[in-house]
C-alpha positions in Angstrom: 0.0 0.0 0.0 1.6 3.6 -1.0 2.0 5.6 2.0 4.1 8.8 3.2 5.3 9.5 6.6 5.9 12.5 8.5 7.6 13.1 11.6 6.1 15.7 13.9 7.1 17.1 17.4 4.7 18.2 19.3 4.7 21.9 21.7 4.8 19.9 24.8 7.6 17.5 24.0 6.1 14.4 22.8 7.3 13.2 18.9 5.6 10.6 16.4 4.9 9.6 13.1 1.7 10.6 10.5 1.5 8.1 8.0 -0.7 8.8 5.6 -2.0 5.5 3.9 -4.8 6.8 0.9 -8.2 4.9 0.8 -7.6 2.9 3.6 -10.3 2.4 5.6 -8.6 1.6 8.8 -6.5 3.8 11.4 -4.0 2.7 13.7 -2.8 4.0 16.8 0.2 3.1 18.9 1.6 5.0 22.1 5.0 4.0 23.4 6.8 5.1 27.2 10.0 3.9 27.8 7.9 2.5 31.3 8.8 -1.0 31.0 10.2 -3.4 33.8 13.9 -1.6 34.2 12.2 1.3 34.9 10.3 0.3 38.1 11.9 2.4 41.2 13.1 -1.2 42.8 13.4 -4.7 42.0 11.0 -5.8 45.5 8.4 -4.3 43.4 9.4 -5.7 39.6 5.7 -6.3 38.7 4.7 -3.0 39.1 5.2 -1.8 35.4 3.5 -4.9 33.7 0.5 -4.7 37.0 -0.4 -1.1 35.8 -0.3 -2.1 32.2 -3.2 -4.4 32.9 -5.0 -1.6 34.8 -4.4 0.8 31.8 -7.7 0.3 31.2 -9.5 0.2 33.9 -11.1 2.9 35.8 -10.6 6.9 34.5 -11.9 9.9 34.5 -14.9 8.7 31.8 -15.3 5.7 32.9 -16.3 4.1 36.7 -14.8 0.6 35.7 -12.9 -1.7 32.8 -16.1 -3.2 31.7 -18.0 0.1 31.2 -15.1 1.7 28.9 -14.6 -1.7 27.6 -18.0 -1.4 25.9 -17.7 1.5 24.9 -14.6 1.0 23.3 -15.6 -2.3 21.3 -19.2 -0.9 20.1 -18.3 -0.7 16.8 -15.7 -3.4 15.8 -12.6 -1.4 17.7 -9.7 -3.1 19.2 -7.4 -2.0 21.8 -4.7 -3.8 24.0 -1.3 -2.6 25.9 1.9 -4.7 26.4 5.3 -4.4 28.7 8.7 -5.1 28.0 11.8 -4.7 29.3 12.3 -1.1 28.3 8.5 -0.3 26.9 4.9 0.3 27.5 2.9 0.7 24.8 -0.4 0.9 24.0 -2.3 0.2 20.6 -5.9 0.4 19.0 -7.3 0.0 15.3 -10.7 1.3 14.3 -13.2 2.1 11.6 -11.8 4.9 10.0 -15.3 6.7 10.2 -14.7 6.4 14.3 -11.2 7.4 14.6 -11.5 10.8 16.5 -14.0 9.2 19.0 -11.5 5.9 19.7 -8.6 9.0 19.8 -10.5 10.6 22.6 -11.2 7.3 24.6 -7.3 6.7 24.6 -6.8 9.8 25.8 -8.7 9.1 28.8 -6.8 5.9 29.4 -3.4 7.1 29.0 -3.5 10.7 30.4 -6.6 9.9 32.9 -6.7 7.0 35.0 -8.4 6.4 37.9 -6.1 3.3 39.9 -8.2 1.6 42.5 -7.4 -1.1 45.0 -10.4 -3.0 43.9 -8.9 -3.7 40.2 -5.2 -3.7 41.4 -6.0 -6.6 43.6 -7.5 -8.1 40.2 -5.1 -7.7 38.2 -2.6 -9.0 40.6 -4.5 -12.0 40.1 -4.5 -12.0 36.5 -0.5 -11.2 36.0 0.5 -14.3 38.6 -1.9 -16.4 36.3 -0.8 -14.8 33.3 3.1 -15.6 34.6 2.3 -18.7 36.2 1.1 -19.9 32.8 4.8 -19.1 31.3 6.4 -21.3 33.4 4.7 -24.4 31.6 6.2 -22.7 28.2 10.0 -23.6 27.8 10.9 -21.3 25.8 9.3 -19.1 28.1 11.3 -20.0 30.9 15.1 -20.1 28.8 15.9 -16.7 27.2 15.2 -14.9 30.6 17.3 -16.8 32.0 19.8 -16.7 29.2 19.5 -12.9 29.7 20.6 -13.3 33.3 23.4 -15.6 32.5 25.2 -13.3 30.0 24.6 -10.5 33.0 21.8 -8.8 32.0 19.6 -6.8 34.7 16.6 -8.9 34.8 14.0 -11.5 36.6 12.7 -14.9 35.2 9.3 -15.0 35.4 9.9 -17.1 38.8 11.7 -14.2 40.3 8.9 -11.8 38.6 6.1 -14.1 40.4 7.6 -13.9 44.0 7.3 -9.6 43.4 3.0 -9.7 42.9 2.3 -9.4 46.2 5.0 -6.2 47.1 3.3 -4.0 44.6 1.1 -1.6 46.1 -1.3 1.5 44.8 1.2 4.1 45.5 3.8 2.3 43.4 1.4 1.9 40.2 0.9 5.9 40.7 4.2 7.0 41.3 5.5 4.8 38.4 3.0 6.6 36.2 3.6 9.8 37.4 7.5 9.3 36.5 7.1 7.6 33.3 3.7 8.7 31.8 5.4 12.3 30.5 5.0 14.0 27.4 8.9 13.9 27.0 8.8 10.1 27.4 6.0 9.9 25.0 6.5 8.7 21.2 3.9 7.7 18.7 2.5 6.4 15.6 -0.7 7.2 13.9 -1.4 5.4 10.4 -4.4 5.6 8.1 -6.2 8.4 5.6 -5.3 11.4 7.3 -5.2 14.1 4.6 -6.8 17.0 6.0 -6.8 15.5 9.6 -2.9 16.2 10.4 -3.9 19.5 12.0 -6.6 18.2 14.0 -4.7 14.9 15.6 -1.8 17.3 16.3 -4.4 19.6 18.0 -5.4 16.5 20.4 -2.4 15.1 21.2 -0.7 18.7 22.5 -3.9 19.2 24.2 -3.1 15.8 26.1 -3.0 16.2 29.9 0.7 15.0 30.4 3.4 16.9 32.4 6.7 17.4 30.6 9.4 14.9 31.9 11.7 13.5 30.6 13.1 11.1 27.6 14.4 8.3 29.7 17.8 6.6 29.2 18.1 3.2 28.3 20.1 1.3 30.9 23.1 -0.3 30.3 24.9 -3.5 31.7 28.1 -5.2 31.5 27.5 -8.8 29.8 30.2 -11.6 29.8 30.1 -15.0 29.0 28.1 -17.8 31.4 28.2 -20.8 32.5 26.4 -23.7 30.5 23.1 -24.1 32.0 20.5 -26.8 32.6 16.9 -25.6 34.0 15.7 -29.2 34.3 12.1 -30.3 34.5 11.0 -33.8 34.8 8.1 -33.3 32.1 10.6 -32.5 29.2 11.1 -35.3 27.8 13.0 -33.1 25.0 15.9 -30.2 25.0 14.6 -26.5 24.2 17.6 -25.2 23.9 19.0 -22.0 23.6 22.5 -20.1 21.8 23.1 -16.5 22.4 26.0 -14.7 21.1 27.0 -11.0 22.5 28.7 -7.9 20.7 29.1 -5.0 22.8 27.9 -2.3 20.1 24.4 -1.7 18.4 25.3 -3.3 15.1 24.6 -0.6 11.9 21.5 -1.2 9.6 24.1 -2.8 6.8 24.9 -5.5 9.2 21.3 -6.4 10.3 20.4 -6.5 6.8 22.9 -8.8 6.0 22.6 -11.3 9.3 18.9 -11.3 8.2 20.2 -12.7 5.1 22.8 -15.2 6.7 20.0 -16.3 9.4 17.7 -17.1 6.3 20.6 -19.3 4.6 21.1 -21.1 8.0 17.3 -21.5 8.9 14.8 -19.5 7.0 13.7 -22.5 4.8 13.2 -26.2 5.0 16.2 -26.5 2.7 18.4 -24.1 4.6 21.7 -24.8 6.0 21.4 -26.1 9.3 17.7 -26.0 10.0 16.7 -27.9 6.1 19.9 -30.1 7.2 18.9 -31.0 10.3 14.8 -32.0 8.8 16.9 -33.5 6.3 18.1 -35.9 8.4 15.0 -36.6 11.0 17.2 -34.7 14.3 14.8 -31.6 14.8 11.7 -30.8 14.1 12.3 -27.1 13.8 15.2 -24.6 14.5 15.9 -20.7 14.0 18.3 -18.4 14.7 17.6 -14.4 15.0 19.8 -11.4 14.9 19.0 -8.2 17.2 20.4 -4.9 17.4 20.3 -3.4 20.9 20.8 0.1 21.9 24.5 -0.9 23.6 24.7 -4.5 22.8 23.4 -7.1 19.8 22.5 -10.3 19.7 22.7 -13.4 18.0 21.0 -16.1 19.0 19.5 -19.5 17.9 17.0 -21.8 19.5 14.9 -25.0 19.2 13.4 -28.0 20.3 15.5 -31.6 19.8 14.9 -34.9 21.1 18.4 -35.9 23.5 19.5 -38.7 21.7 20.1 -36.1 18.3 21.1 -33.0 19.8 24.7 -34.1 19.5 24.3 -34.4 15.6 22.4 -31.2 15.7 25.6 -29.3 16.8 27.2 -31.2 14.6 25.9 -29.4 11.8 25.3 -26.4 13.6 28.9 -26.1 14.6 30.3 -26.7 11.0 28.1 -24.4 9.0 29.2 -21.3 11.8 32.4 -22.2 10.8 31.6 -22.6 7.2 30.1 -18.8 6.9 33.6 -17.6 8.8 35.5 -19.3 6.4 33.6 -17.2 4.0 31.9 -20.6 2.7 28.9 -18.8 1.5 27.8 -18.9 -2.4 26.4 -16.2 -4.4 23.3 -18.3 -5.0 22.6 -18.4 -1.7 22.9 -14.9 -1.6 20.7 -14.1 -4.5 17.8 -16.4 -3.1 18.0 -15.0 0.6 17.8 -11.0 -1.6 15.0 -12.4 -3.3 13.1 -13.8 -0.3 13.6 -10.6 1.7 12.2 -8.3 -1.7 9.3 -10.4 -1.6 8.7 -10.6 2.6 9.2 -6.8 2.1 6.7 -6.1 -0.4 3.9 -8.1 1.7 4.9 -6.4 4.7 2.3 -3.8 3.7 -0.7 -5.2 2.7 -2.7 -3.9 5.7 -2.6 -0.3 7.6 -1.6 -2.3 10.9 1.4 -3.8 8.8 2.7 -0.3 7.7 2.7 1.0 10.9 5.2 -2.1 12.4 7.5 -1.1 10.1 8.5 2.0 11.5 7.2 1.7 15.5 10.2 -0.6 16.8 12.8 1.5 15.5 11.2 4.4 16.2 10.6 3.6 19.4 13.5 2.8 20.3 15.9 4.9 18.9 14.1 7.5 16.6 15.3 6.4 13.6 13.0 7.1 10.6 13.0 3.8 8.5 12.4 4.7 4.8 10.3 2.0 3.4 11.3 2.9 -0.4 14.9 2.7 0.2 14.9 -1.1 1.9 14.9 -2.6 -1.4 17.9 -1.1 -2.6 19.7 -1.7 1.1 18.5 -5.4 0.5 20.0 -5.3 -3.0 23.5 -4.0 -1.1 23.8 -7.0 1.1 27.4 -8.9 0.5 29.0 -12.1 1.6 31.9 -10.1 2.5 29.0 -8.5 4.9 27.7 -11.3 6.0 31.3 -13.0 7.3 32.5 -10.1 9.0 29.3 -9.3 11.1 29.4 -13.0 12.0 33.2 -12.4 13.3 32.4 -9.7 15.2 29.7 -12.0 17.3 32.8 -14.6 17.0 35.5 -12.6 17.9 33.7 -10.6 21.3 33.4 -14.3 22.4 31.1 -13.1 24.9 28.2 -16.1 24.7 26.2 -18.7 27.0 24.2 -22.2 25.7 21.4 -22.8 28.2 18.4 -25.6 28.0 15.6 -26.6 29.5 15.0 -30.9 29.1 14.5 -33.7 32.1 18.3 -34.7 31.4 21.6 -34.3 32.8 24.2 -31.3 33.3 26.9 -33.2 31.7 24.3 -33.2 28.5 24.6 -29.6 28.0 28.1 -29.2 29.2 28.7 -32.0 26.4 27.1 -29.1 24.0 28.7 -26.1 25.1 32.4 -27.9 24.6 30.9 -28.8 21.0 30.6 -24.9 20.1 34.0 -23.9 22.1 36.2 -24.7 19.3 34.4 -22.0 17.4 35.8 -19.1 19.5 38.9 -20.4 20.2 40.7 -18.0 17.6 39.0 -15.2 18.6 
């Protein structure tokens, strides 16, 4: 869908994106504060950010309860939910396009308004400990936190997060969103047919009852590698498994294009290098590996599910084709098909106005980078092999990483693993 964006910054500090998407008959709203988990005044009280997400709705100054705005909200087909990360809170809706200024004033009232009450505070303490209680019967659920932890990142498991609940009291949802909830610390994006409605939206969001603030920093820690770990449960009769690799720099856009590219070649397809290899062969059912640029680290990381008796076999091949793409072991074929794919992914990445607007909120978000959707076709055409090895060096070379699994069997199993991938980093 043909769209242009425009960056505004608003009188009383906040800035966000207007995309304007012609004939669509949608409009999308999201509403990001860096409010997230790291952000919560003290670690007794870790829930407290994800606690008043769930209450974002509640009571306000419209509205006596959930339920009442609830139905309101929904009445004609609108949808609306909030989520919590580590760094974020954001909140999103999409509506009717002929509705859009009505579901624009009901967020209003839930973001800049609320009305925190014991009553739903003690409900939604109930709902986050069965929400998080439900996570711990997800492995992978359980691993990357603890992964996180392991390479010395500043952060609970979902255990740790449970035993919190109970700490978290009304004065700590209000004073975290009196600190956080600030026009300052506010970004946006707003998507949909908006020609001749720029003026107006603008109008509303600097009339927004918000007090200035401030643009919070994102913390920093100081990873290095861990131990090989085992969370074992006696009903895993399988390994979930998990591979993270550390540089200590947010890697550039060139270099996340082209690890996109490399992860494709190693497990984007069911003939790829390790994951097509491994199906190949009957040892896993399904493996991936990601790349993620961070504000003052990056990531590389793969994961799966494998039965015990093949995970050996299964670093086998993982092991050797690593090596292969630093022995620059990568054909221009491959290269060519993984362009191909990611032209193709890219040009269905905006069927639908909720699709455009992903495009641009997560780096926007986080670092206020404006991605140019026009461009990303040539910057995929750009990718090298040259690219591709030397990014995967770097990850290499820091040799700052941790393997950690979660399966019913033995220490020595992963430790067995770990010493597979060591002669990997052994140059570096």
């Amino acid at each position: 869908m043909n769209h242009t964006v425009q960056e505004v910054k608003l009188k009383n500090g906040a800035s966000g994106l207007l995309i304007n998407v012609p004939g669509a008959t949608v409009m999308s709203f999201q509403f990001q504060f860096r409010a997230g988990n790291r952000y919560v005044k003290h670690k007794d009280i870790y829930e407290t950010a994800h606690i008043m997400e769930h209450m974002a709705f509640g009571a306000n100054a419209g509205f006596k309860s959930e339920h009442e705005y609830e139905a309101e909200f929904t009445k004609n087909g609108a949808y609306h939910n909030a989520y919590t990360s580590d760094l974020s809170m954001v909140y999103v809706a999409d509506c009717a396009d002929f509705e859009w200024e009505r579901i624009l004033k009901l967020q209003q009232l839930a973001i800049c308004q609320p009305r925190f009450n014991e009553e739903e505070l003690e409900a939604e303490k109930g709902n986050v400990k069965s929400e998080l209680t439900g996570f711990l019967n997800n492995h992978n659920r359980v691993l990357w936190p603890k992964i996180q932890q392991l390479l010395g990142e500043d952060t609970l498991t979902f255990w740790q997060r449970l035993q919190t609940i109970h700490n978290v009291t009304l004065a700590d949802i209000k004073e975290h969103y009196r600190r956080t909830h600030t026009a300052h610390n506010m970004r946006f994006v707003i998507s949909g047919k908006l020609h001749g409605r720029r003026s107006e939206i603008i109008r509303q969001l600097e009339s927004w009852e918000l007090k200035s603030g401030e643009r919070f920093a994102v913390p920093r820690d100081e990873l290095s590698s861990g131990n090989p770990t085992l969370i074992r449960r006696k009903e895993a009769s399988n390994l979930t498994f998990g591979l993270s690799l550390m540089v200590p720099r947010e890697i550039s856009d060139e270099e996340s294009d082209a690890m996109d590219a490399l992860d494709h070649i190693l497990t984007g397809t069911m003939h790829s290098r390790i994951y097509g290899a491994a199906r190949q062969k009957g040892l896993a059912y399904h493996v991936f590996s990601d790349t993620s640029a961070g504000f003052h680290d990056s990531s590389w990381d793969f994961g799966g599910q494998v039965n015990l008796d093949t995970a050996k076999p299964l670093f086998d091949i993982i092991v050797r084709e690593i090596q292969a793409v630093l022995d620059g072991k990568i054909t221009e074929k491959e290269l060519d098909a993984a362009k191909s794919y990611a032209l193709g992914r890219h040009q269905m990445g905006a069927q639908t106005v909720a699709q455009i607007s992903n495009f641009y909120t997560n780096r926007y978000f986080a670092d206020g980078v404006v991605k140019d959707y026009n461009r990303a076709p040539q910057d995929i055409m750009k990718i090298t092999r040259d690219l591709m090895k030397t990014t995967a060096e770097s990850f290499i070379a820091h040799n700052t990483w941790v393997l950690a699994g979660v399966s019913s069997g033995d220490k020595e199993h992963i430790t067995d693993l770990s010493e597979k991938l060591e002669p990997l980093f052994q140059g570096s």
